[in-house]
N, CA, C and O atoms as a MOPAC input file, in Angstrom:
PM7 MOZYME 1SCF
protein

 N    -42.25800 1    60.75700 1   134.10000 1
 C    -41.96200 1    59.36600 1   133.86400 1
 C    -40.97300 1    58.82900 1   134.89500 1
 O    -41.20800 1    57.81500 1   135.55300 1
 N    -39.66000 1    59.67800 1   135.02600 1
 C    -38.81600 1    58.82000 1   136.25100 1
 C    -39.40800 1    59.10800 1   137.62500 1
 O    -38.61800 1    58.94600 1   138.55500 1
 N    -40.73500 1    59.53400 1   137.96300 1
 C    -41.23200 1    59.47800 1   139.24500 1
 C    -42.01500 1    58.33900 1   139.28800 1
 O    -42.12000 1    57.56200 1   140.23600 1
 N    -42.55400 1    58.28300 1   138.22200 1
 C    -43.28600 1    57.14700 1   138.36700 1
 C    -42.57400 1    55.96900 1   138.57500 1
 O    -42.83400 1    55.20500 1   139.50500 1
 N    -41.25100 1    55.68600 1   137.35200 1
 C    -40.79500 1    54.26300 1   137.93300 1
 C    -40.03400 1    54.28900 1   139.17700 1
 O    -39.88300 1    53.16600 1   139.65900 1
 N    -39.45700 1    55.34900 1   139.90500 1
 C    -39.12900 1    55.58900 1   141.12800 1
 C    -40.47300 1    54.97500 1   141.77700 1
 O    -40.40000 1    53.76300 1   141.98400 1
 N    -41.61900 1    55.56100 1   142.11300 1
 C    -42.35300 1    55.73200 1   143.10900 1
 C    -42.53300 1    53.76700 1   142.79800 1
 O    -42.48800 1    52.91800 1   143.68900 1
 N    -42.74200 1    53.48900 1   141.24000 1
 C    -42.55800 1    51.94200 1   141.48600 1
 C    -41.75300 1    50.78200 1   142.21300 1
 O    -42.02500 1    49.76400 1   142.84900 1
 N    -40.20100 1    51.71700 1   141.63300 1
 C    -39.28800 1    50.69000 1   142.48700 1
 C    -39.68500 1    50.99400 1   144.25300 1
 O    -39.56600 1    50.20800 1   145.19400 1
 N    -40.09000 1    52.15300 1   144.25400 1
 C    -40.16000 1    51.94900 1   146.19700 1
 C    -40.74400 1    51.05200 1   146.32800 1
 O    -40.32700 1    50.38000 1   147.27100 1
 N    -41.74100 1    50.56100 1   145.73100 1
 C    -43.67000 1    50.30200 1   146.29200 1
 C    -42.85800 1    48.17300 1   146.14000 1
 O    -43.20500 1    47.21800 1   146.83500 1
 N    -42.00200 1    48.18600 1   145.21800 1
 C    -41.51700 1    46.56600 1   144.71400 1
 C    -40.53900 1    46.55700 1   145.92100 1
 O    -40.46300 1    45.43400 1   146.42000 1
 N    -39.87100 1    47.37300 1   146.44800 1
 C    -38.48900 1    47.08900 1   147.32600 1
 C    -39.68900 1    46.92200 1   149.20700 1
 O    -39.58900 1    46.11200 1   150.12900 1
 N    -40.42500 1    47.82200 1   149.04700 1
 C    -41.47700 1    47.51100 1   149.83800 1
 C    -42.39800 1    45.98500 1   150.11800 1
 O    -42.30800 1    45.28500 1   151.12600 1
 N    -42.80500 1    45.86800 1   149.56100 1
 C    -43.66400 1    44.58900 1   149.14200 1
 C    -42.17800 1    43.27700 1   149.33500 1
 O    -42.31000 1    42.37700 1   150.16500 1
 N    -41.27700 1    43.34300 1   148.73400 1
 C    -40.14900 1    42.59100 1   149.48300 1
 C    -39.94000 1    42.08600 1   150.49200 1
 O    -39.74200 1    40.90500 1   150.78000 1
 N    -39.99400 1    43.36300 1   151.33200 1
 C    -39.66000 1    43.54600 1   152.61500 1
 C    -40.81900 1    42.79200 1   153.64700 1
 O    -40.50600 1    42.19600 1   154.67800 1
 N    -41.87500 1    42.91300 1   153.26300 1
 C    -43.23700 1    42.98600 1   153.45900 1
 C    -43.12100 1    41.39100 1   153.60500 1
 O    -43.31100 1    40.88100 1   154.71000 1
 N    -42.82100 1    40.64000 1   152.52900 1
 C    -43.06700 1    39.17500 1   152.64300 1
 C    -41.83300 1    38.43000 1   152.91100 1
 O    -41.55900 1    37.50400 1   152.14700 1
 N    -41.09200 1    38.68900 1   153.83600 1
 C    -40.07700 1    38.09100 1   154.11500 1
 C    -39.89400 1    37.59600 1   155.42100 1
 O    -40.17700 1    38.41400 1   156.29600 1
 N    -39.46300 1    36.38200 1   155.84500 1
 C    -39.32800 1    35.62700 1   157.19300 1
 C    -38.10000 1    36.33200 1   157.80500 1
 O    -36.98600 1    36.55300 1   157.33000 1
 N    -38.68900 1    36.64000 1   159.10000 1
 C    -37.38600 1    36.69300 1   159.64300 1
 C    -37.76500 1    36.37800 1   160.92600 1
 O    -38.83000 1    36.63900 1   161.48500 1
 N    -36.60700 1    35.67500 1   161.42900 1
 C    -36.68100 1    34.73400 1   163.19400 1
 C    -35.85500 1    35.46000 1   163.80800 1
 O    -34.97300 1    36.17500 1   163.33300 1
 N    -36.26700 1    35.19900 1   165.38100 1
 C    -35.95000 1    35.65000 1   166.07300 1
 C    -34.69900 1    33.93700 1   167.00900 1
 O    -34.96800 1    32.84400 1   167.50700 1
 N    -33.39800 1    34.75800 1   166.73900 1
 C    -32.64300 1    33.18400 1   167.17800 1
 C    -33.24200 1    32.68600 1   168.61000 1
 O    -33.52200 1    33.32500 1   169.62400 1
 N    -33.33900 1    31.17400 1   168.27200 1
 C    -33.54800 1    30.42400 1   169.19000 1
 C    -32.65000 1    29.28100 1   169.35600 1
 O    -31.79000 1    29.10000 1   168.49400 1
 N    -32.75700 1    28.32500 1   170.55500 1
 C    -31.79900 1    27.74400 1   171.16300 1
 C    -32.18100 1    26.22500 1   170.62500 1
 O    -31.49800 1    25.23600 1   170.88900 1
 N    -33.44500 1    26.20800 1   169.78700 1
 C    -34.07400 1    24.64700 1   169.26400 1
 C    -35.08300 1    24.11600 1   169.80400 1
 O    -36.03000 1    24.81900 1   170.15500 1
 N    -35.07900 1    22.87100 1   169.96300 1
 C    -36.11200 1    21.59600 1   170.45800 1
 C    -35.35200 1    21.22000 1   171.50500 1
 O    -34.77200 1    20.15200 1   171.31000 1
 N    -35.11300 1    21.83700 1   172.77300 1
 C    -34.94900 1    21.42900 1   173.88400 1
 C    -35.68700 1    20.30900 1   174.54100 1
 O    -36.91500 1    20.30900 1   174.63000 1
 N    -34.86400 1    19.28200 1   175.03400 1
 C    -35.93700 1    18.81400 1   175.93900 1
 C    -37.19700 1    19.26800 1   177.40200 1
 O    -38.27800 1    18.88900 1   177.85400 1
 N    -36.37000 1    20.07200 1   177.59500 1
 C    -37.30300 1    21.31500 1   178.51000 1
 C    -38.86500 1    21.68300 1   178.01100 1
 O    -39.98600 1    21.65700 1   178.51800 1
 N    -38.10800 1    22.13600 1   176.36900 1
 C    -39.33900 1    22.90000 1   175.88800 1
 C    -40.45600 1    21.37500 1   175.49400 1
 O    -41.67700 1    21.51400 1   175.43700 1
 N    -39.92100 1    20.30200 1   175.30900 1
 C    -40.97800 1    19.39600 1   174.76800 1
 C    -41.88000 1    18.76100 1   176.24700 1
 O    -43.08800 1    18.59700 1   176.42100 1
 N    -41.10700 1    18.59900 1   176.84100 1
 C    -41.75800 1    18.13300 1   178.35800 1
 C    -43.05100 1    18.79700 1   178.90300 1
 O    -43.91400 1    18.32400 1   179.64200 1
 N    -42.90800 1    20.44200 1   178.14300 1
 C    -44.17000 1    21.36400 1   178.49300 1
 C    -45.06300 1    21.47600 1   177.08200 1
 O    -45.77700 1    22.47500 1   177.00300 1
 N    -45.08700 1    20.46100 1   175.86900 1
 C    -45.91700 1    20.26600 1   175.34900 1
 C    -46.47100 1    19.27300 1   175.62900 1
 O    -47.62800 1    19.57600 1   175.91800 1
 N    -46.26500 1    17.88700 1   175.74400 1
 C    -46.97300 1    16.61000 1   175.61100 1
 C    -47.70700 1    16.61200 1   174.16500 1
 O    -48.85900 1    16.95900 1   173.90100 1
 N    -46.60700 1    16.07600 1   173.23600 1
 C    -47.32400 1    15.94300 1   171.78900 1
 C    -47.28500 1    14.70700 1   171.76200 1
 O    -46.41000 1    13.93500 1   172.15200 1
 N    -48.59500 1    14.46600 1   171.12700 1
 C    -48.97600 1    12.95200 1   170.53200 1
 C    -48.52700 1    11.99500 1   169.65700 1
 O    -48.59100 1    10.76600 1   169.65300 1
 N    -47.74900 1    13.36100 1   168.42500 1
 C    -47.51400 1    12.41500 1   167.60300 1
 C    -45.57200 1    12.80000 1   167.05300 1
 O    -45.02200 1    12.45900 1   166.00500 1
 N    -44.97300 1    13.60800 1   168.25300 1
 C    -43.17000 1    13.71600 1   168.02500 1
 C    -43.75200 1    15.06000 1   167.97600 1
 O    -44.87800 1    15.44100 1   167.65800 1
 N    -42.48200 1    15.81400 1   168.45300 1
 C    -41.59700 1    17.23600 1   168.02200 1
 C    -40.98000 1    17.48400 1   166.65500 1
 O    -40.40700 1    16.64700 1   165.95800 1
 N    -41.15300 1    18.54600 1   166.43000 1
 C    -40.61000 1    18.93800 1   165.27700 1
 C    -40.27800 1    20.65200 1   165.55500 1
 O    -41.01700 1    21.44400 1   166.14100 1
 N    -38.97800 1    20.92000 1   164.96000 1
 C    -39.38600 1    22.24700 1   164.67300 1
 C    -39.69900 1    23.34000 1   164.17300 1
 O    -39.22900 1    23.14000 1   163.05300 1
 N    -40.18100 1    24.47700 1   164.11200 1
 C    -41.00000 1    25.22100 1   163.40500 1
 C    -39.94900 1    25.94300 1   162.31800 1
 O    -38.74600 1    25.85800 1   162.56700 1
 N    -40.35900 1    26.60600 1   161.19500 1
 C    -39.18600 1    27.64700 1   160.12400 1
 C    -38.36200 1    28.48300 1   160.86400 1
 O    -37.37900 1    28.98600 1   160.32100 1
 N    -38.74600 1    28.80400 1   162.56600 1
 C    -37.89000 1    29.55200 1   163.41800 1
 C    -37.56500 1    28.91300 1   164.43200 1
 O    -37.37400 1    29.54500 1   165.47000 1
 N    -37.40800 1    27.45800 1   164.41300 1
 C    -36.51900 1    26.82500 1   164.86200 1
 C    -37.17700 1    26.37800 1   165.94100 1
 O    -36.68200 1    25.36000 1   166.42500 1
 N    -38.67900 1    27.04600 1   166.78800 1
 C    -39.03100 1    26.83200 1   168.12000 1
 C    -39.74500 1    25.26200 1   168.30700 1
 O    -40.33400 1    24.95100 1   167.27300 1
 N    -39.79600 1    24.61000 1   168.97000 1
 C    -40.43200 1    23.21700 1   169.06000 1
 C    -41.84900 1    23.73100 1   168.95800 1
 O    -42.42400 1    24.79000 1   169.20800 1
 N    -42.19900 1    22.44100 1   168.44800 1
 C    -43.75000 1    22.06200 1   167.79400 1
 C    -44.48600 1    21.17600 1   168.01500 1
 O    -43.82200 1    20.22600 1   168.43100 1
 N    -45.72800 1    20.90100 1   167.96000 1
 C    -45.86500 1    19.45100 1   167.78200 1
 C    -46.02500 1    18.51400 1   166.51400 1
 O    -47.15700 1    18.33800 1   166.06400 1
 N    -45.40400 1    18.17000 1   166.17800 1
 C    -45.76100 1    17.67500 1   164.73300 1
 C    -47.82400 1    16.76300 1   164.67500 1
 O    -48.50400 1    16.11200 1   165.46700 1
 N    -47.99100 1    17.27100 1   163.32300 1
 C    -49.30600 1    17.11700 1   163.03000 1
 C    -49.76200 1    15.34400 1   162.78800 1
 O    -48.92200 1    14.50000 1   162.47700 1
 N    -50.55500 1    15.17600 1   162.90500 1
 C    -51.12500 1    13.75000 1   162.78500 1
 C    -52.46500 1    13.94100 1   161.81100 1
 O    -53.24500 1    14.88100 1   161.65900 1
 N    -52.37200 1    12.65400 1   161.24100 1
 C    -53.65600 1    12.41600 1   160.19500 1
 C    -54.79600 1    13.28100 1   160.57300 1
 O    -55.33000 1    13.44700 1   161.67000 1
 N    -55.04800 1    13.79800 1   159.39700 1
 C    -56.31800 1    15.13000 1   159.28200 1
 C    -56.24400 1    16.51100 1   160.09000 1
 O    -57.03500 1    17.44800 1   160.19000 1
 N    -55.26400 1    16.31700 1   160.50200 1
 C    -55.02200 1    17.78500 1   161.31500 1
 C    -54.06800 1    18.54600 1   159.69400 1
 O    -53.46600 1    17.94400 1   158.80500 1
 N    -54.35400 1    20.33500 1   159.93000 1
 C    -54.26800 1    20.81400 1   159.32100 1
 C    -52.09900 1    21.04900 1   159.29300 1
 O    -51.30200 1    20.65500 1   160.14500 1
 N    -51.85900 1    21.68300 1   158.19600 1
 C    -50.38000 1    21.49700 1   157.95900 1
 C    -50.10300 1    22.35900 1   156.87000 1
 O    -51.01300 1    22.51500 1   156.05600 1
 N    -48.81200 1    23.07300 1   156.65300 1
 C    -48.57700 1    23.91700 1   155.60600 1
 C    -48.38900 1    25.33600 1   155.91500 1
 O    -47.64400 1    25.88900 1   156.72500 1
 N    -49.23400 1    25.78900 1   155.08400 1
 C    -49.29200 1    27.64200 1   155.19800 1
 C    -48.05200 1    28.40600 1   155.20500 1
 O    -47.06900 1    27.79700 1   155.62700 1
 N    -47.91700 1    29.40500 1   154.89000 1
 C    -46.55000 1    30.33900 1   154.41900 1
 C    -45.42500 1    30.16000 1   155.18300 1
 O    -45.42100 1    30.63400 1   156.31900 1
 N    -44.07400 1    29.31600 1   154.59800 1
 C    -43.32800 1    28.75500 1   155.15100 1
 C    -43.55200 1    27.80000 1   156.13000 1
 O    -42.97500 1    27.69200 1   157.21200 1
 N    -44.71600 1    26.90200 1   155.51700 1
 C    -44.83300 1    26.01400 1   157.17500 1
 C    -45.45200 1    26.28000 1   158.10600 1
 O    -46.02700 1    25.23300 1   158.40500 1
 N    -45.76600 1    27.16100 1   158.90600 1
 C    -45.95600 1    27.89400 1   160.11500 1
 C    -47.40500 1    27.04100 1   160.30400 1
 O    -47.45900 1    27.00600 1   161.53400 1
 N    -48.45400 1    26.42600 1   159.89000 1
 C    -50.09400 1    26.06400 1   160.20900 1
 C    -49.05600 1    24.05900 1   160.69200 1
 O    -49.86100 1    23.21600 1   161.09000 1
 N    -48.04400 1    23.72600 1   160.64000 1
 C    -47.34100 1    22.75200 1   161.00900 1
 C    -46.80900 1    21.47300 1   160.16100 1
 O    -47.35200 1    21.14900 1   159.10500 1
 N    -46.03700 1    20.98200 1   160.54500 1
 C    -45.59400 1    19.87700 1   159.88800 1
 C    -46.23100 1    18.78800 1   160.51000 1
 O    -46.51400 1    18.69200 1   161.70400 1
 N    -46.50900 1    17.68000 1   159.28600 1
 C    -46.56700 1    16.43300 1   159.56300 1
 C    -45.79600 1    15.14600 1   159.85400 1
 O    -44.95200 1    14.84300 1   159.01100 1
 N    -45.98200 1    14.15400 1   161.15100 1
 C    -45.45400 1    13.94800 1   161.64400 1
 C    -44.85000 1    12.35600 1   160.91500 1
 O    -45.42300 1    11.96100 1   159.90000 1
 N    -43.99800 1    11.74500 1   161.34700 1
 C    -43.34100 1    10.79400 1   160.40000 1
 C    -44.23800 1    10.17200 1   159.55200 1
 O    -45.32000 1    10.04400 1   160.12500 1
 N    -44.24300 1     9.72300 1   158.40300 1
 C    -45.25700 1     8.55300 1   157.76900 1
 C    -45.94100 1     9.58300 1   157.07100 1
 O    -46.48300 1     9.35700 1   155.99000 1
 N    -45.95100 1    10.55400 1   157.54300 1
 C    -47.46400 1    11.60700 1   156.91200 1
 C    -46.74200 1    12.87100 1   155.93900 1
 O    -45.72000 1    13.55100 1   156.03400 1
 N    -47.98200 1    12.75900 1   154.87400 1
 C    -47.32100 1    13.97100 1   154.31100 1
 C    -48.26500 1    15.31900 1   154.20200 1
 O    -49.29300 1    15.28500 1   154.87900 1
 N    -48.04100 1    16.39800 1   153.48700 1
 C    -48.86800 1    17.39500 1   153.79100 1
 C    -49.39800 1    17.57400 1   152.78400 1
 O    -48.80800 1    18.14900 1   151.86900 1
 N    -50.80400 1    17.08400 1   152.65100 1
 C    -51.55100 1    17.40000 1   150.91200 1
 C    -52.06700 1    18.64500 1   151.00000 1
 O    -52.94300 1    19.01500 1   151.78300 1
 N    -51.39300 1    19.41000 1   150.01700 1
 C    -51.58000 1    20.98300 1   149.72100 1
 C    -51.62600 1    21.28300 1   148.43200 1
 O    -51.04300 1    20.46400 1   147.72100 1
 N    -52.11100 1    22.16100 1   147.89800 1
 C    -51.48400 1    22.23000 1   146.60500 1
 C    -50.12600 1    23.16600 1   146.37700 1
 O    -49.78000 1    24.26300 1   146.81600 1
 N    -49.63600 1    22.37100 1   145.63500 1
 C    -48.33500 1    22.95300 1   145.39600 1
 C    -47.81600 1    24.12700 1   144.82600 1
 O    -46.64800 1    24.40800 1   145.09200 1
 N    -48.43500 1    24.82500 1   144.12900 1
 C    -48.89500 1    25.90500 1   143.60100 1
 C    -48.74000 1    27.12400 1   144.56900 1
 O    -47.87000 1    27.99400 1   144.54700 1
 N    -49.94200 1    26.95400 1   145.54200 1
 C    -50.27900 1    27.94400 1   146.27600 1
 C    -49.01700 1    28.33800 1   147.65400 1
 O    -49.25600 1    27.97600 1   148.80700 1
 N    -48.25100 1    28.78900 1   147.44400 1
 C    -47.26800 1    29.25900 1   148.62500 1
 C    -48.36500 1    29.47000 1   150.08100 1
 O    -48.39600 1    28.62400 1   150.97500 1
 N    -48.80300 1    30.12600 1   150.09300 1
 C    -50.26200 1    30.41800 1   151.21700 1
 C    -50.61500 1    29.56500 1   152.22500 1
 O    -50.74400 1    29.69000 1   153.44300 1
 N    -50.80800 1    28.21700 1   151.05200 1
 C    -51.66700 1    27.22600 1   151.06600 1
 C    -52.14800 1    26.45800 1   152.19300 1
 O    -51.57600 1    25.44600 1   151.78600 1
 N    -52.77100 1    26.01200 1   153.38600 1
 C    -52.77700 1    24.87100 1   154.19900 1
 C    -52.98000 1    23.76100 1   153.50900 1
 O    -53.29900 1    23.78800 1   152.32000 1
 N    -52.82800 1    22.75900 1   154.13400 1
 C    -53.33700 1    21.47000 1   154.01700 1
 C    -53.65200 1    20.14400 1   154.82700 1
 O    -54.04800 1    20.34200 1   155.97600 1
 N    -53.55800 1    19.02000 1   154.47900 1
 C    -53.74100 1    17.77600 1   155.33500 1
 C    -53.12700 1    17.27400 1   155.81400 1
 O    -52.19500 1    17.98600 1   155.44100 1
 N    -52.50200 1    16.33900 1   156.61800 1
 C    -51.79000 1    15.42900 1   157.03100 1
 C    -52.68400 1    14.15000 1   156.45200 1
 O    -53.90400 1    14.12200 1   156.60800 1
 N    -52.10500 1    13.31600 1   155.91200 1
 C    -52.13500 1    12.08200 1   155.28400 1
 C    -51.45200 1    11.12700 1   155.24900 1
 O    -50.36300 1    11.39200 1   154.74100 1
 N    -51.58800 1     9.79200 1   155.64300 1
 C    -50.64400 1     8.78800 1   155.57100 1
 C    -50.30300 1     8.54300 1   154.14800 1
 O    -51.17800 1     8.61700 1   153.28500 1
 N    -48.59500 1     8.14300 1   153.75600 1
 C    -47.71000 1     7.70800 1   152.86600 1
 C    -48.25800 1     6.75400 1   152.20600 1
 O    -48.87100 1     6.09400 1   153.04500 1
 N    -48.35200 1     6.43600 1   151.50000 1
 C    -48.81000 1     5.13400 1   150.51400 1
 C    -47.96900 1     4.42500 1   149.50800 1
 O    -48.43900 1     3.48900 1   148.86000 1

């Protein structure tokens, strides 16, 4: 019996570890770094801080911590809320 909930707590302290963000420090949204995107619709930056382009109507947005992108002013990200995972839309505010 205490191997088993041992071999459990490893497998939970594992799986932890497993789904957790971690960045690598960065210096931001430089103007440097935006000059070598040309985004359409503003910069933004990413859960690790690196510049982005922020998303525009019907382009995709969301996903685990953000990372598939943010939407850009006016717009929001229809996802379901539920799903941590999740992608979604960019949509204008109403």
């Amino acid at each position: 019996m205490k191997l088993l909930l041992c071999l459990s707590l490893c497998l939970a302290l594992c799986l932890v570890g497993v789904t957790g963000l971690r960045c690598i420090q960065d210096v931001g949204c430089t103007p440097e770094e935006q000059a070598g995107l040309n985004c359409r619709f503003g910069y933004l930056p990413d859960p690790c801080n690196k510049c982005r382009c922020a998303k525009g109507p019907g382009e995709v947005c969301g996903g685990p911590w953000g990372f598939s992108g943010k939407c850009a002013k006016g717009l929001v990200c229809d996802k379901d809320p539920e799903d941590f995972n999740a992608d979604g839309t960019c949509r204008h505010v109403f």
